[in-house]
C-alpha positions in Angstrom: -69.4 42.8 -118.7 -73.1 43.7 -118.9 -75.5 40.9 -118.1 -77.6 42.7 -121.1 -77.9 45.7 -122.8 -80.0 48.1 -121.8 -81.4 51.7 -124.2 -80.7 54.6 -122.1 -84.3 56.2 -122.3 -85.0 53.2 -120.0 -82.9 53.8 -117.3 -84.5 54.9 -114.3 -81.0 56.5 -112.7 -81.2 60.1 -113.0 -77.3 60.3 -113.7 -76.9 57.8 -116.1 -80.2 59.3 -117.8 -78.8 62.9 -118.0 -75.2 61.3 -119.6 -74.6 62.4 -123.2 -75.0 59.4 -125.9 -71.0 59.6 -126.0 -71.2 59.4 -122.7 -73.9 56.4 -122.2 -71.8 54.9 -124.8 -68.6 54.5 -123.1 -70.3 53.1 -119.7 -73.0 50.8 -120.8 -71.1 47.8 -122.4 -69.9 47.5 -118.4 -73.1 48.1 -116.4 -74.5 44.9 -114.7 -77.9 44.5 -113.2 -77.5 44.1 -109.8 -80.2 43.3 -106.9 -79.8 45.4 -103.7 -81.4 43.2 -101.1 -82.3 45.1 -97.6 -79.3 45.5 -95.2 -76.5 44.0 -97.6 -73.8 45.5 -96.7 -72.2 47.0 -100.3 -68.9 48.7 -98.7 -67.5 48.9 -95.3 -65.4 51.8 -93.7 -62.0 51.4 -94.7 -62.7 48.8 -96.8 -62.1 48.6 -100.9 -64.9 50.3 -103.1 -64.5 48.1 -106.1 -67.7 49.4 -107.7 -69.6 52.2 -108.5 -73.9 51.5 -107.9 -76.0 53.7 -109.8 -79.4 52.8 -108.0 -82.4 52.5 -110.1 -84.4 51.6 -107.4 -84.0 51.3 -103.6 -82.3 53.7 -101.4 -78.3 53.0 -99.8 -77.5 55.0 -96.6 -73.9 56.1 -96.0 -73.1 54.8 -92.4 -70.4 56.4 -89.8 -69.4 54.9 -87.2 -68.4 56.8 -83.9 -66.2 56.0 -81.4 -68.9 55.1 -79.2 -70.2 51.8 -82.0 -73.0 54.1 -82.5 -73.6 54.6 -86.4 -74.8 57.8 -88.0 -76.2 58.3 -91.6 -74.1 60.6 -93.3 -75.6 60.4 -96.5 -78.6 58.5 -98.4 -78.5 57.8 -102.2 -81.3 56.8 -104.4 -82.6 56.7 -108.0 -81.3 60.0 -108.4 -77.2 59.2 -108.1 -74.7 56.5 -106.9 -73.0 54.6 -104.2 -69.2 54.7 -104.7 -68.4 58.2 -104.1 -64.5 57.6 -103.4 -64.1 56.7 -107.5 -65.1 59.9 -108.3 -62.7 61.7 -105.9 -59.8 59.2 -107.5 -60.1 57.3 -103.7 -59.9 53.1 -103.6 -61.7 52.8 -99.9 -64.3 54.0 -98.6 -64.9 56.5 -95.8 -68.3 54.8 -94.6 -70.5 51.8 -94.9 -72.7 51.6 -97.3 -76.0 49.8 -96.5 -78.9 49.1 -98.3 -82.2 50.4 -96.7 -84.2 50.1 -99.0 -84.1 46.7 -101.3 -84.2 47.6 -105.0 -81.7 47.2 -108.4 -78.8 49.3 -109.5 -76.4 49.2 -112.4 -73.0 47.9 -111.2 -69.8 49.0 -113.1 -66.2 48.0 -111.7 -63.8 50.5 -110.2 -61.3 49.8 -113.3 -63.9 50.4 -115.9 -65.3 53.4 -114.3 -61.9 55.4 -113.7 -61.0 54.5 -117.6 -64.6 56.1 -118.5 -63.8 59.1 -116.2 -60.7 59.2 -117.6 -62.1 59.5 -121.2 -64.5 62.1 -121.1 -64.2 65.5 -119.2 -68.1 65.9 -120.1 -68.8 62.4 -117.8 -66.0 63.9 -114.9 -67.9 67.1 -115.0 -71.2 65.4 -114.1 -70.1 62.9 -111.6 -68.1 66.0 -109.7 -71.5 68.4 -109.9 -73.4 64.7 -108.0 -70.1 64.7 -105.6 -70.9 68.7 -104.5 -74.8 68.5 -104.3 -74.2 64.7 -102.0 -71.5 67.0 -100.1 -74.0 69.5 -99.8 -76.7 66.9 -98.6 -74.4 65.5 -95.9 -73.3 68.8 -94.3 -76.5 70.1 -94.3 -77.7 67.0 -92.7 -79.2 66.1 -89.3 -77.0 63.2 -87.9 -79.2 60.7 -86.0 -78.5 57.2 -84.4 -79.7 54.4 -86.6 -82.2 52.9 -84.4 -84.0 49.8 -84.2 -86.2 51.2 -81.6 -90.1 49.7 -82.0 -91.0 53.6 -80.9 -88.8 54.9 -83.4 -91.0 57.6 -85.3 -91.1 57.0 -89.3 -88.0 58.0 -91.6 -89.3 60.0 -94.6 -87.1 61.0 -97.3 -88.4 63.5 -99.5 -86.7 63.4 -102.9 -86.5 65.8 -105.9 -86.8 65.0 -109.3 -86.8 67.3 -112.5 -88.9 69.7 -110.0 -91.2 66.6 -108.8 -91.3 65.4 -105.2 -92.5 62.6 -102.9 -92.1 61.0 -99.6 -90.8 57.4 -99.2 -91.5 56.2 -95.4 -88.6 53.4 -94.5 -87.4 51.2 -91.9 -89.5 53.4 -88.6 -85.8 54.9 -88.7 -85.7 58.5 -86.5 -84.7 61.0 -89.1 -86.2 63.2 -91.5 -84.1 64.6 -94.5 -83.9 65.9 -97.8 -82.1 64.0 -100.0 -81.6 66.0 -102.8 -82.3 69.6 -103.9 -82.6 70.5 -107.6 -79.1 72.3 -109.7 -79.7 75.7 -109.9 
């Protein structure tokens, strides 16, 4: 259950801020604060998403790991969506790690409370599958880099997109430069 609860004009997750009141109202009474403390490992490759994370603050990378042991970001979510990807497609386990790269909070709901919320509202199903295209879009469109710890490693700027607003987040000296989301058209 909810550790408190929480107005939704004060959310800082763009999702759960665009949700309808109907919406909001179905998933609230199960969202948890939650701390995402840097490199917590929230789900593993084959492992059980029993979650969903809608980050409020802090970014998650989406890990692969290739036959070599050398891990690639697939994917990076921030403020602007949610770790836990594999609920929306109706999938228990994940297909990547997710790591946290950035320490910050997110709103936690469990996998059974979330599938019953999808279940009840095709307005909520219809969001969460327009996130799942534009993350799909992200990661295909994506350079894949090694995660490096390298001290020469040049900076890792994301540049995000927000209702038309952006800015650039340095992290972790990590090699890559991306763009993590792109505004709905």
């Amino acid at each position: 259950m909810a550790e408190s609860s929480q107005l939704q004009s004060t959310v800082r997750n763009g999702l759960l801020a665009a949700l309808s009141p109907d919406d909001w109202a179905h998933l609230e009474p199960h969202l948890e604060v939650v701390e995402l403390p840097f490199d917590q490992t929230i789900f593993t490759m084959d492992g059980p998403v029993d979650a969903v994370f809608f980050v409020e603050t802090g970014m998650v990378s989406l890990l692969v790991t290739l036959e070599s042991g050398e891990q690639v970001e697939a994917g990076l979510a921030g403020s602007e969506g949610l770790v836990g990807l594999p609920l929306v497609y109706g999938n228990s386990h994940s297909h990547t790690d997710a790591r946290v790269q950035m320490e910050g909070t997110a709103l936690r709901i469990t996998a059974a409370a979330f599938r019953t919320a999808m279940e009840r509202s095709a307005t909520l199903r219809a969001l969460l599958l327009r996130y799942a295209l534009a993350f799909h879009a992200q990661v295909v469109s994506g350079e894949f880099r090694p995660i490096s710890t390298a001290v020469d490693a040049q900076p890792f700027s994301v540049v995000t997109q927000h209702h038309g607003m952006s800015s650039s987040i340095r992290l972790l000296g990590q090699p890559l430069t991306r763009r993590v989301s792109r505004s709905a058209r």
